[in-house]
LOTIZA-549975 format. One record per residue: residue number from 0; z, y, x of N, C-alpha, C in turn. Coordinates in Angstrom, 1 decimal, always signed. Example, Ala and Ser with C-alpha at 12.3 -4.5 7.8 and 13.67 -1.06 7.14 Angstrom:
LOSE,0,+7.8,-5.7,+13.2,+7.8,-4.5,+12.3,+7.8,-3.3,+13.2
LOSE,1,+7.1,-2.2,+12.8,+7.1,-1.1,+13.7,+7.9,+0.0,+12.9
//
This chain:
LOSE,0,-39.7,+32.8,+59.4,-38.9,+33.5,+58.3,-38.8,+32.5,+57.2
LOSE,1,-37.7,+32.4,+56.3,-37.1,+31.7,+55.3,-38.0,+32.1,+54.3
LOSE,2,-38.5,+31.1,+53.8,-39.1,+31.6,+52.1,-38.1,+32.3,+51.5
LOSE,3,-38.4,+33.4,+50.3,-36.8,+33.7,+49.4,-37.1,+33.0,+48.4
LOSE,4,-35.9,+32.8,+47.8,-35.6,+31.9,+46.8,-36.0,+32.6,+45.5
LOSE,5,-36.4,+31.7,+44.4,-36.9,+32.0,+43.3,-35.8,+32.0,+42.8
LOSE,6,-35.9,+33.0,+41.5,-34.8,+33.2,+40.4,-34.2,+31.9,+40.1
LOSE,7,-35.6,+31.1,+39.9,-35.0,+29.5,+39.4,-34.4,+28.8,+40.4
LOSE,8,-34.4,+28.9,+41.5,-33.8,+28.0,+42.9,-32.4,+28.8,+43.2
LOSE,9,-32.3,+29.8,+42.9,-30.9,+31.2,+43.3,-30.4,+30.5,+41.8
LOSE,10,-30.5,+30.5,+40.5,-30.1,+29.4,+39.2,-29.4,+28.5,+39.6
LOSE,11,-29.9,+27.2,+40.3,-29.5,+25.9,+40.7,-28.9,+26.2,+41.4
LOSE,12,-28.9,+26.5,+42.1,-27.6,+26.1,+43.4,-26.4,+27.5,+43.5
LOSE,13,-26.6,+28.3,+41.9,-25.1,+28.7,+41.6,-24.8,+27.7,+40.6
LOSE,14,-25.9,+27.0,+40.0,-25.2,+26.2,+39.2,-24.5,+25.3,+39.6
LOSE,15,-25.0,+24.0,+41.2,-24.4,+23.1,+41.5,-22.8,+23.8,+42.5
LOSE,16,-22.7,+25.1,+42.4,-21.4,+25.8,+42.9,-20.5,+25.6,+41.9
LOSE,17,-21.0,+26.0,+40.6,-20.4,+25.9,+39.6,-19.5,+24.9,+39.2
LOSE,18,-20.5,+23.7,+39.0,-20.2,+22.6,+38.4,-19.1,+21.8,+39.4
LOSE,19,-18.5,+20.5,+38.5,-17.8,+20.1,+39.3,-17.2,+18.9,+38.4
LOSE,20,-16.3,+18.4,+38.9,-15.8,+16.9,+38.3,-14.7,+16.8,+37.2
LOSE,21,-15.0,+16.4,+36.2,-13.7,+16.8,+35.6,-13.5,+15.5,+34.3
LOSE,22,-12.5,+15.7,+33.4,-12.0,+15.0,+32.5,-11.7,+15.6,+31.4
LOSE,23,-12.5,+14.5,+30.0,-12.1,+14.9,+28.7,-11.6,+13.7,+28.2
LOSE,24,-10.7,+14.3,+27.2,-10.0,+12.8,+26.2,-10.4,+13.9,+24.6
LOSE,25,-10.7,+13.1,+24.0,-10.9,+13.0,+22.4,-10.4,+12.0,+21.4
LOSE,26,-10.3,+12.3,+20.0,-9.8,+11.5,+19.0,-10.9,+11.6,+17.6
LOSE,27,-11.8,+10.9,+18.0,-12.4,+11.3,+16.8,-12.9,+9.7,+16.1
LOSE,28,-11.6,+9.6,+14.5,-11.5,+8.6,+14.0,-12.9,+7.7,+13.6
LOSE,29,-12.6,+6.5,+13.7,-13.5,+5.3,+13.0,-13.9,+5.0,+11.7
LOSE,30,-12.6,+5.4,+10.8,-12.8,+5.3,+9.6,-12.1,+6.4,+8.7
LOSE,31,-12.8,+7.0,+7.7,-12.2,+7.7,+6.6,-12.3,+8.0,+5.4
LOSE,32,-11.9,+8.8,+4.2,-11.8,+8.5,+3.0,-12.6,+9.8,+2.3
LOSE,33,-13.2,+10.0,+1.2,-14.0,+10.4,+0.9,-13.2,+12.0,+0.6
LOSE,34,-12.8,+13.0,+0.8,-12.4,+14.1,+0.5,-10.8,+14.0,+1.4
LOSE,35,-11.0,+13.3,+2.1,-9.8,+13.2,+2.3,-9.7,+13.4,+4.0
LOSE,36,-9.3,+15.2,+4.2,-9.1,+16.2,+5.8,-8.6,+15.1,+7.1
LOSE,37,-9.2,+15.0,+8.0,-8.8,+15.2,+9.2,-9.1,+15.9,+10.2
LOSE,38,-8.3,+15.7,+11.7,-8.7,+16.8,+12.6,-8.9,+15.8,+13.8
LOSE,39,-9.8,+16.5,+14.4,-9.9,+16.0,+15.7,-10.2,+17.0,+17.2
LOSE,40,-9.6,+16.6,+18.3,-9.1,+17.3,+19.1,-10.0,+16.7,+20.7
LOSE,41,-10.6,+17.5,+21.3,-10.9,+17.4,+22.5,-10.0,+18.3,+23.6
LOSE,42,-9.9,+18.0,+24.8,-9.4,+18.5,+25.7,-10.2,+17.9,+27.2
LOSE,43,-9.8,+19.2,+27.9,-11.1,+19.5,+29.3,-10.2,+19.7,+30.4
LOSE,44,-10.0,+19.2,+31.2,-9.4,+19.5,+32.6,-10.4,+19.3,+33.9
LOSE,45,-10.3,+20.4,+34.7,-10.9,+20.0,+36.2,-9.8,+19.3,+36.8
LOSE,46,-11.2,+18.1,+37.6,-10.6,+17.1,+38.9,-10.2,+15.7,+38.0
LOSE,47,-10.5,+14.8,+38.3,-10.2,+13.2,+38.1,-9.7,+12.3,+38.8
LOSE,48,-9.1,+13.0,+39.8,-8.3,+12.2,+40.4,-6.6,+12.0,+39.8
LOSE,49,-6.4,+13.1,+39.7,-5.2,+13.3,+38.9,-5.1,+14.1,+37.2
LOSE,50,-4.4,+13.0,+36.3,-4.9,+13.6,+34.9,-3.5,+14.0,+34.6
LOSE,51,-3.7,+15.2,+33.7,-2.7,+16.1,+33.4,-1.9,+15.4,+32.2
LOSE,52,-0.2,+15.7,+32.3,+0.2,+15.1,+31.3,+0.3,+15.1,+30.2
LOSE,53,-0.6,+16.5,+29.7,-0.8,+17.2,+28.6,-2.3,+16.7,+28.1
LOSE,54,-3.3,+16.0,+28.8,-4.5,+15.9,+28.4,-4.3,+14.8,+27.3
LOSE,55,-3.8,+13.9,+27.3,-4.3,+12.7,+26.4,-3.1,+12.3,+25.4
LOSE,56,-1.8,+13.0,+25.0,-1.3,+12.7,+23.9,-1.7,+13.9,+22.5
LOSE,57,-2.6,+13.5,+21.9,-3.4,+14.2,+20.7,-3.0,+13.7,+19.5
LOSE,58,-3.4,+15.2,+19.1,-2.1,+14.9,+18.2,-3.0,+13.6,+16.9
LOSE,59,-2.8,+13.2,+15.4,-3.3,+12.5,+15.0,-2.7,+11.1,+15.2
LOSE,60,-3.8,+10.0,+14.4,-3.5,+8.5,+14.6,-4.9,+8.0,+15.0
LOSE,61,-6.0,+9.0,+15.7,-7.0,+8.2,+15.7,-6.9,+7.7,+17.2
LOSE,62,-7.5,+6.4,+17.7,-7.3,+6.5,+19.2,-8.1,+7.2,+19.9
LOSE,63,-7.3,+7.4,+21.5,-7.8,+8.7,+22.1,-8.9,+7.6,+23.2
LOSE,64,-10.2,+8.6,+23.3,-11.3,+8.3,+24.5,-11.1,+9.1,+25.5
LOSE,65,-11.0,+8.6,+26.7,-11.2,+9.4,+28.1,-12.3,+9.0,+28.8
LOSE,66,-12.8,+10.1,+29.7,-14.2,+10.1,+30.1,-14.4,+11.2,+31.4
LOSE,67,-15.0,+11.0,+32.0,-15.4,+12.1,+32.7,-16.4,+12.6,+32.9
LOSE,68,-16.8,+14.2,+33.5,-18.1,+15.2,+32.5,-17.9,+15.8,+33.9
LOSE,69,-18.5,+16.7,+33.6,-19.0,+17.9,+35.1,-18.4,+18.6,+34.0
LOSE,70,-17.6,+19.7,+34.6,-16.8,+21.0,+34.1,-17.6,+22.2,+34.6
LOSE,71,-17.7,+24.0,+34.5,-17.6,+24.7,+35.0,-16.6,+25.5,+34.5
LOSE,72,-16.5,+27.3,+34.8,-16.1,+28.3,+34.6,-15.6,+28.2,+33.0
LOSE,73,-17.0,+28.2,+32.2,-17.2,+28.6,+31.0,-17.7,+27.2,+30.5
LOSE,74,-17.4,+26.7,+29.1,-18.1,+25.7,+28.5,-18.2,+25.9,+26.9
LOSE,75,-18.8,+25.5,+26.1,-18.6,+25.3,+24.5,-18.7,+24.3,+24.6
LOSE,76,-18.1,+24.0,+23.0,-18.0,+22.6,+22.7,-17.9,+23.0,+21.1
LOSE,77,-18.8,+22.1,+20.3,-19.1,+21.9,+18.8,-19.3,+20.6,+18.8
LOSE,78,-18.6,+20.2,+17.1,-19.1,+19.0,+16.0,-19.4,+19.2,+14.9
LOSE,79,-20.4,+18.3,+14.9,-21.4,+18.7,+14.1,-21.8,+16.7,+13.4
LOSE,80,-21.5,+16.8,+12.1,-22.2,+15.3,+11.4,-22.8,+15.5,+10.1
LOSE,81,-24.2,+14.9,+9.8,-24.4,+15.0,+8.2,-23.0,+14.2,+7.7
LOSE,82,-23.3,+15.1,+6.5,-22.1,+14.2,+5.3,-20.4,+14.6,+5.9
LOSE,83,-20.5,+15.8,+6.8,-19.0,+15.9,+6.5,-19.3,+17.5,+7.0
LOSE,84,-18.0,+18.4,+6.1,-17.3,+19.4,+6.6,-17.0,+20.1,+7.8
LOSE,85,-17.7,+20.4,+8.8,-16.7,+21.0,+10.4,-16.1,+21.9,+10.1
LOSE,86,-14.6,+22.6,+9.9,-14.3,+23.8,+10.9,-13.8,+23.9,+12.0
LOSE,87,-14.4,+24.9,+13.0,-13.3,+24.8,+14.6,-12.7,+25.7,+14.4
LOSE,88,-11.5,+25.1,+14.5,-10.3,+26.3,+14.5,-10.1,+26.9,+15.7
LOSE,89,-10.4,+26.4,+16.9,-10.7,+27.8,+18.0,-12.2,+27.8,+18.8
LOSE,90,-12.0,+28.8,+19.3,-13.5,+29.5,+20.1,-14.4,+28.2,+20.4
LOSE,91,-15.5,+28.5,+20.0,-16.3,+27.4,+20.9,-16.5,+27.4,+22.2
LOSE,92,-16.7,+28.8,+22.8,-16.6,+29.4,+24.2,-15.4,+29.5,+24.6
LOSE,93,-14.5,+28.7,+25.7,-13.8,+28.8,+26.4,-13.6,+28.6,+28.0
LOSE,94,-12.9,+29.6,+28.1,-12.7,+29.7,+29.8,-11.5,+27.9,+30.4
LOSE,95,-12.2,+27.5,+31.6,-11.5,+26.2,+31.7,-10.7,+26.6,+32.7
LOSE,96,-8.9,+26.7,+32.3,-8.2,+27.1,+33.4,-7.1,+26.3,+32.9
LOSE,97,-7.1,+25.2,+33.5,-5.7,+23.9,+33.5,-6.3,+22.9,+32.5
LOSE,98,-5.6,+23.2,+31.4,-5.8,+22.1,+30.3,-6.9,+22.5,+29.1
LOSE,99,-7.8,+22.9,+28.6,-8.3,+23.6,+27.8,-8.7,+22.5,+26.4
LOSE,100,-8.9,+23.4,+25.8,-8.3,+22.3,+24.0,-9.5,+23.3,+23.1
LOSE,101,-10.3,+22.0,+22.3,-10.9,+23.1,+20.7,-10.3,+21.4,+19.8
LOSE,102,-10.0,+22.2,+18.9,-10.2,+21.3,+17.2,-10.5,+21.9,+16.5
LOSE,103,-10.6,+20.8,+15.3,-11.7,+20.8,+14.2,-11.0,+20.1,+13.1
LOSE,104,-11.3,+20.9,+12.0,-10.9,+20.3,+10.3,-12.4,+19.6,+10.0
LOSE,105,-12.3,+18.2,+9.5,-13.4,+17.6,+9.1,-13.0,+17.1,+7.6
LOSE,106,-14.1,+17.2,+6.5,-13.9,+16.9,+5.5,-15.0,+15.8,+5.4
LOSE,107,-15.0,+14.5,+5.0,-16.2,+13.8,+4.7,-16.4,+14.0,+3.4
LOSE,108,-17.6,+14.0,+3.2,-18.2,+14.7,+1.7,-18.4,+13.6,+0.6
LOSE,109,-19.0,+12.3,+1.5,-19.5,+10.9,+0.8,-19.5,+9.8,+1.8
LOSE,110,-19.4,+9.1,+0.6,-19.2,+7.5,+1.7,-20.3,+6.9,+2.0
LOSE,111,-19.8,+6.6,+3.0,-20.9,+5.6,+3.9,-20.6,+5.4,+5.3
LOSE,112,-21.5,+5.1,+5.8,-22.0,+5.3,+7.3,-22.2,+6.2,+8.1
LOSE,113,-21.3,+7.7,+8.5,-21.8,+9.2,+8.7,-21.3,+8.5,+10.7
LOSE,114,-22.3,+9.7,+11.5,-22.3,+10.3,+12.5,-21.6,+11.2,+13.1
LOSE,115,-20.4,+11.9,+13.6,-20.5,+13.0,+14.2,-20.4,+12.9,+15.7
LOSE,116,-21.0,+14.2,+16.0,-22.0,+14.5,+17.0,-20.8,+15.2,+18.0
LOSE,117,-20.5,+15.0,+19.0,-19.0,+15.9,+19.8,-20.5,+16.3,+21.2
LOSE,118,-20.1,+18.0,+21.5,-21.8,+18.3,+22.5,-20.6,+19.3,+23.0
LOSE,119,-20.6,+19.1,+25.0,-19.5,+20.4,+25.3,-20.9,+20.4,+26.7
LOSE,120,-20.9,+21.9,+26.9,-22.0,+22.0,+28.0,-21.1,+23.6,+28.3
LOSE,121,-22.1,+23.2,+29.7,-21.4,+24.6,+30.8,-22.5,+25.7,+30.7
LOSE,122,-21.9,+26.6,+30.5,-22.5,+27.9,+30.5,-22.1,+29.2,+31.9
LOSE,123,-23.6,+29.6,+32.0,-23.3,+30.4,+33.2,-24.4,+31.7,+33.0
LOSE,124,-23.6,+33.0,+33.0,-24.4,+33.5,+32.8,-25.0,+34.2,+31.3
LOSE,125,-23.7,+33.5,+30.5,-24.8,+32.8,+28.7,-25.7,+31.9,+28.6
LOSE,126,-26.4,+31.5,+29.6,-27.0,+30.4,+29.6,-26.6,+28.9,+30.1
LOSE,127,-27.1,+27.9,+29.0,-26.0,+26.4,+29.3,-26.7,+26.1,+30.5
LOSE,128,-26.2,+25.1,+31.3,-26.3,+24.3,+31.9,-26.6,+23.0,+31.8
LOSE,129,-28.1,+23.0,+32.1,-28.6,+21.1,+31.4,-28.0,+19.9,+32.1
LOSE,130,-27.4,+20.4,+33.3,-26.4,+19.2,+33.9,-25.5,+19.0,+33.9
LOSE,131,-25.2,+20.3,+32.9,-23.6,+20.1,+32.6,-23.3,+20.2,+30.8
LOSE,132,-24.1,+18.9,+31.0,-24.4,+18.7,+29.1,-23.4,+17.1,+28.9
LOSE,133,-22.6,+17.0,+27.8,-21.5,+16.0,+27.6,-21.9,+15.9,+26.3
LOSE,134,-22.2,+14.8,+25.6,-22.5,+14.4,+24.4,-22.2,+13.2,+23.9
LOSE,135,-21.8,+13.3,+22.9,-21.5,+11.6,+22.5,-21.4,+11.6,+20.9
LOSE,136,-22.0,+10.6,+20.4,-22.2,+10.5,+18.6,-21.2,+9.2,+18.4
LOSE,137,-20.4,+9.4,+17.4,-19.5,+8.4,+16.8,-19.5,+8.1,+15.5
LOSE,138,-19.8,+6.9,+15.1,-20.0,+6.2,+14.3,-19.1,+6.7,+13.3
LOSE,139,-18.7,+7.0,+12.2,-17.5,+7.2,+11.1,-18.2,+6.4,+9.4
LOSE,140,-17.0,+5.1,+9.2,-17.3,+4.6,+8.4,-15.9,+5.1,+7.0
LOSE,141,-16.8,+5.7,+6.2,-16.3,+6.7,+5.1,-16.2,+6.2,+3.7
LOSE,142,-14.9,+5.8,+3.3,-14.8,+5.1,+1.8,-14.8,+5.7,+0.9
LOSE,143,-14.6,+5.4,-0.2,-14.4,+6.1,-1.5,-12.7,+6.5,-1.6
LOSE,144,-12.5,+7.5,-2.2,-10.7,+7.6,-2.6,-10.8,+6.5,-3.7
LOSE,145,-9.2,+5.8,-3.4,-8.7,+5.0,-4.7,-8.5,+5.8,-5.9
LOSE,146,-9.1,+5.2,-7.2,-8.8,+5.8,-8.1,-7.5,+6.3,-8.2
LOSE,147,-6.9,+7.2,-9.5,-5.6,+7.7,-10.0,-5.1,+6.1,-9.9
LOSE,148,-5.1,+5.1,-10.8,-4.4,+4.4,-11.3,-3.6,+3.4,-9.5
LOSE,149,-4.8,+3.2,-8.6,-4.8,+2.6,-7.8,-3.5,+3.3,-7.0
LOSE,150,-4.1,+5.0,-6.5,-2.6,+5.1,-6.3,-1.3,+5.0,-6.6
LOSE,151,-1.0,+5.4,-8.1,+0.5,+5.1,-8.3,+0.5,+3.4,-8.6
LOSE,152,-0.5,+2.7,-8.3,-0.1,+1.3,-8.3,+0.3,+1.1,-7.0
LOSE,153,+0.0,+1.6,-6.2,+0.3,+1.9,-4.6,+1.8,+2.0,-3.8
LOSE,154,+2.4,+3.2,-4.9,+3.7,+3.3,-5.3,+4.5,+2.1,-4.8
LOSE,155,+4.2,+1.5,-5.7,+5.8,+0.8,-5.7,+5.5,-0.4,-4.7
LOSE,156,+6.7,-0.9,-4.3,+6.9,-2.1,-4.0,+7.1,-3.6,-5.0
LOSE,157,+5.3,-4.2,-5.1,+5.6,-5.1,-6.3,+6.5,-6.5,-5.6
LOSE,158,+6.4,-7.0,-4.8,+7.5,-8.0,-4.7,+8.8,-7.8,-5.1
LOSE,159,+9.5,-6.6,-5.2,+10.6,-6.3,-6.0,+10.7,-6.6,-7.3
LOSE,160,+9.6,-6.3,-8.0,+9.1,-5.9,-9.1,+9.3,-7.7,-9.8
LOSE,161,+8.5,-8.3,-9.0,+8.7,-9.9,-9.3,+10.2,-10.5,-9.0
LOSE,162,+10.3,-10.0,-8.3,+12.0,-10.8,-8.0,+12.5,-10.0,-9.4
LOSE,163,+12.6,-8.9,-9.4,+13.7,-8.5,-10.8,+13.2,-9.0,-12.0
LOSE,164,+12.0,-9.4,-12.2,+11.5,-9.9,-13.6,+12.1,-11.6,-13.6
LOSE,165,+11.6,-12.2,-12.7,+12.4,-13.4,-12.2,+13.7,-13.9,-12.6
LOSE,166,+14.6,-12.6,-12.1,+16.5,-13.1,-12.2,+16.0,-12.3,-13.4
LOSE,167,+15.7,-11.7,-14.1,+15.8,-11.2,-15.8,+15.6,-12.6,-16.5
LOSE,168,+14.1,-13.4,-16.1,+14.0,-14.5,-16.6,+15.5,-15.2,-16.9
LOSE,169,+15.5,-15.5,-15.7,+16.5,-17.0,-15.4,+18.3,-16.6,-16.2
LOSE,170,+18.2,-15.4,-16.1,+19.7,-15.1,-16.5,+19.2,-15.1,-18.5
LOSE,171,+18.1,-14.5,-18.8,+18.3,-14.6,-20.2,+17.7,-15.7,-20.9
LOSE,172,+17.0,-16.8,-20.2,+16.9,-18.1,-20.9,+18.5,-18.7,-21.7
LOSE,173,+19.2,-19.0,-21.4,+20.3,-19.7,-21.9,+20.5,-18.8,-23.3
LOSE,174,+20.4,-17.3,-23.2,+21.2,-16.9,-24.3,+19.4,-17.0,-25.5
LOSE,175,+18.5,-17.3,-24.8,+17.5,-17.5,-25.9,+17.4,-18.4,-26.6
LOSE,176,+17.9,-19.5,-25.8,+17.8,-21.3,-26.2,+18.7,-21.0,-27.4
LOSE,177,+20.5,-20.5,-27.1,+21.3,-20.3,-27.9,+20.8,-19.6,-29.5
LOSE,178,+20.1,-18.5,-29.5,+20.0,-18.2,-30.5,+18.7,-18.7,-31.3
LOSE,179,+17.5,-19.0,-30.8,+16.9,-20.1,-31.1,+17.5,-21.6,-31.9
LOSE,180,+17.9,-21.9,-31.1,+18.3,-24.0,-31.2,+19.8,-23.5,-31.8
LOSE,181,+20.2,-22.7,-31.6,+22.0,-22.9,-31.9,+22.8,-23.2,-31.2
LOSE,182,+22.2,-24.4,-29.8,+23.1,-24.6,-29.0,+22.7,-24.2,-27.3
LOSE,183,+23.6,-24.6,-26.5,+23.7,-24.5,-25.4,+23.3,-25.5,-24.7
LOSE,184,+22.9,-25.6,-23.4,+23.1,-26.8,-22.4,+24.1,-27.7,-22.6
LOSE,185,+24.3,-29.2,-23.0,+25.3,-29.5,-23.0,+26.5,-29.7,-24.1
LOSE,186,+26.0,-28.9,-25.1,+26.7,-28.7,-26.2,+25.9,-29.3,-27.3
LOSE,187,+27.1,-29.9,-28.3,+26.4,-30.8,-29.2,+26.6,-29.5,-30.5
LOSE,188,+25.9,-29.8,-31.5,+25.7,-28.9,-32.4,+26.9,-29.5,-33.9
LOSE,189,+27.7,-28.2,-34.2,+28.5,-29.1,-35.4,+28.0,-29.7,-36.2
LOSE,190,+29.0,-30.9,-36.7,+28.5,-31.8,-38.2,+27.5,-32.6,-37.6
LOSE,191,+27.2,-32.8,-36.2,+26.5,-34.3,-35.8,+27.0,-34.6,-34.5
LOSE,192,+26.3,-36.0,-34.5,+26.5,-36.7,-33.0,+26.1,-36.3,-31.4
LOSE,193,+26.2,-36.7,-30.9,+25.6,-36.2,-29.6,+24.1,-36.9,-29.8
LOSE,194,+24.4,-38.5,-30.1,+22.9,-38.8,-30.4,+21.6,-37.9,-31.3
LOSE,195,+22.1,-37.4,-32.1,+21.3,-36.7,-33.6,+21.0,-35.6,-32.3
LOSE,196,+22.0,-34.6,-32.1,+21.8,-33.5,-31.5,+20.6,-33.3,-30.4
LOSE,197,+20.8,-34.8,-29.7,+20.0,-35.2,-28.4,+18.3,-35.1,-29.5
LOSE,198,+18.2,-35.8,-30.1,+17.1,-36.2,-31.1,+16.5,-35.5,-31.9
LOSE,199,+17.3,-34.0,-32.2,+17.0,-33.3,-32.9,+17.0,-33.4,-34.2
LOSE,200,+17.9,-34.4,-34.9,+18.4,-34.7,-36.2,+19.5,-33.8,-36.6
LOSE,201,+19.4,-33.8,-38.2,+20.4,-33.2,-38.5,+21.4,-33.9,-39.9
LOSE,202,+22.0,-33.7,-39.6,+23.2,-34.6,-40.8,+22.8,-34.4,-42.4
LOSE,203,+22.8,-34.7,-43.2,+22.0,-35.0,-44.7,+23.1,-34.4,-45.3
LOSE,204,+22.8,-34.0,-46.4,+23.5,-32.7,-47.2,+24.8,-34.1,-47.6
LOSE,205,+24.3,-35.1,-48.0,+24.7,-36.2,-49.0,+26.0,-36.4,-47.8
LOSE,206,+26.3,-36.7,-46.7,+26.7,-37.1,-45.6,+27.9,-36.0,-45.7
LOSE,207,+27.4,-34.9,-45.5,+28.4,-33.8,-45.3,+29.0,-33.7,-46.6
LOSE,208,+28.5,-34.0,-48.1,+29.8,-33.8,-48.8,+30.0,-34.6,-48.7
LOSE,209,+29.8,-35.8,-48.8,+30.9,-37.0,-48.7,+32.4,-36.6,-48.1
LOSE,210,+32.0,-36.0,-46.8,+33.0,-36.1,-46.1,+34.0,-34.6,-46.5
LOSE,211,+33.2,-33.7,-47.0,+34.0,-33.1,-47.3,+35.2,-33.1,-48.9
LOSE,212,+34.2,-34.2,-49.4,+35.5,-34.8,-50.7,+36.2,-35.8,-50.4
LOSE,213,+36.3,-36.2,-49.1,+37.2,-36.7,-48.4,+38.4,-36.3,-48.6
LOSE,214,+39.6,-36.9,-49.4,+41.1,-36.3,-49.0,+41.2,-35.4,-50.1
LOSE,215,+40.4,-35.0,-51.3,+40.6,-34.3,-52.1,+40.6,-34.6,-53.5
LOSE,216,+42.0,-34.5,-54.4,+42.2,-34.6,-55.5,+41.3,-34.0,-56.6
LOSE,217,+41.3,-35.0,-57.3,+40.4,-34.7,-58.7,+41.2,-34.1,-59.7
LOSE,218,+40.7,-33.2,-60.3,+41.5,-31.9,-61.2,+41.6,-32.9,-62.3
LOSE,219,+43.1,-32.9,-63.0,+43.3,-33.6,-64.2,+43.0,-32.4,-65.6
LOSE,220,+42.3,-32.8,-66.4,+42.0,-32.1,-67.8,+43.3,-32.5,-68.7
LOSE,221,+43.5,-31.1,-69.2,+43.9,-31.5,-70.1,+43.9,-31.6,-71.4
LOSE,222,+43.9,-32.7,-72.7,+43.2,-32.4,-73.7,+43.3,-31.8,-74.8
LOSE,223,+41.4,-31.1,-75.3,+42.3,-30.3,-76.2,+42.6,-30.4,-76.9
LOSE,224,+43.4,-29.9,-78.1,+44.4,-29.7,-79.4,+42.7,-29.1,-80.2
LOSE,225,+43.0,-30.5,-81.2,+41.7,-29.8,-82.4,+42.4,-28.8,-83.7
LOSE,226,+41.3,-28.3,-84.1,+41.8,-27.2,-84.8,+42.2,-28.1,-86.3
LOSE,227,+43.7,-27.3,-86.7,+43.9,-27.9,-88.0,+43.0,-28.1,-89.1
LOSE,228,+42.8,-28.8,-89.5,+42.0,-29.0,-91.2,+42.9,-28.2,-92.0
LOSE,229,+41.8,-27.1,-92.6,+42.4,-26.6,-93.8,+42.3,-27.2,-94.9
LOSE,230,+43.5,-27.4,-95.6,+43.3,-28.5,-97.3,+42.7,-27.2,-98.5
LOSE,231,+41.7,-27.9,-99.7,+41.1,-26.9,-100.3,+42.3,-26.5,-101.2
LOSE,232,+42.2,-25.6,-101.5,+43.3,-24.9,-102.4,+43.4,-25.4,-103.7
LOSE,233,+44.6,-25.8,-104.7,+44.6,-26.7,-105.5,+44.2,-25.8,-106.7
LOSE,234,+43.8,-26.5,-107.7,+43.1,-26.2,-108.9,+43.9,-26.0,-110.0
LOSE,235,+44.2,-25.0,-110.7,+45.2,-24.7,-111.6,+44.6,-25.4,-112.7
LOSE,236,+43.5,-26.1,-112.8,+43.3,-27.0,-114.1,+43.7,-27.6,-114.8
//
């Protein structure tokens, strides 16, 4: 006669019925910023021979991991890291039928060096399954946000910024030299030579009238008439 099977041996071998081969892909980023949300997305399919073409484009920029796990019926899956925020925005218990999907809102709290913890195990019964346990910890290297200033310095495009200060330069030198010096490139300054101008001389006051009493008549006076002498009045003596 057959021994009967213990609760625990009737356990196992619905468990190894259970279990079975399967594929997860995830996205859970390398690096991030101190208050600053992301989400990350796992997805479960039975069989690894053929992967679904819905399993591995997730949504995000982080790159996606594929891997393969023992699946059952029923599985949870939680993340869990010191130093950041989880929410899962759907069930942690789900039924695996085709493609099955949980995400999560992660907020990092502070920078550094943080962990999160990605744990999906099979449950049978309500109770998990220790061989159908999938775990993996990822490194997340977490910066500070750029100050206010940093981002609107962020803003702009400064090589523009330089080119337009640049042709501002170059177009308003000439008219500065002009009003500075008096002259232009090339241009000699009135009332001197090109040499003086070159040299930075300027024509002598003495020089310039000369030339300008050049060609000009001298005003003739004319003279005055002196006042009559009065004779003294004669003396009736």
């Amino acid at each position: 006669m057959e021994k009967p099977q213990t609760s625990r041996e009737r356990y196992e071998e619905a468990a190894r019925r259970e279990l079975e081969a399967g594929t997860i892909a995830y996205n859970v980023p390398r690096q991030a910023r101190v208050k600053e949300e992301f989400q990350v997305t796992a997805r479960v399919q039975r069989g690894t021979v053929t992967i679904s073409p819905s399993l591995t484009p997730l949504p995000g920029t982080a790159p996606v991991t594929v891997e393969k796990l023992r699946v059952g019926t029923y599985m949870r899956a939680e993340l869990r890291g010191g130093g950041f925020e989880v929410e899962p925005i759907d069930d942690t218990l789900q039924l695996i039928d085709g493609v099955t999907e949980w995400t999560w809102q992660v907020v990092p709290l502070s920078a550094g060096s943080h962990s999160l913890r990605l744990t999906l195990v099979v449950e049978m019964d309500e109770l998990p399954l220790s061989k159908g346990t999938f775990e993996r910890t990822i490194e997340v290297a977490v910066e500070e946000r750029p100050s206010v200033v940093k981002q609107f310095l962020a803003l702009f495009d400064w090589s523009n910024v330089v080119t337009a200060v640049l042709i501002a330069v170059l177009v308003g030198a000439p008219q500065f030299v002009r009003k500075r010096w008096g002259t232009g490139p090339g241009e000699v300054k009135e009332g001197g030579t090109e040499e003086e101008s070159a040299a930075g001389v300027r024509p002598s006051a003495t020089a310039s009238g000369a030339k300008q009493a050049v060609g000009v008549k001298p005003q003739s006076r004319k003279p005055q008439r002196r006042a009559a002498q009065k004779k003294p009045p004669r003396s009736n003596l």
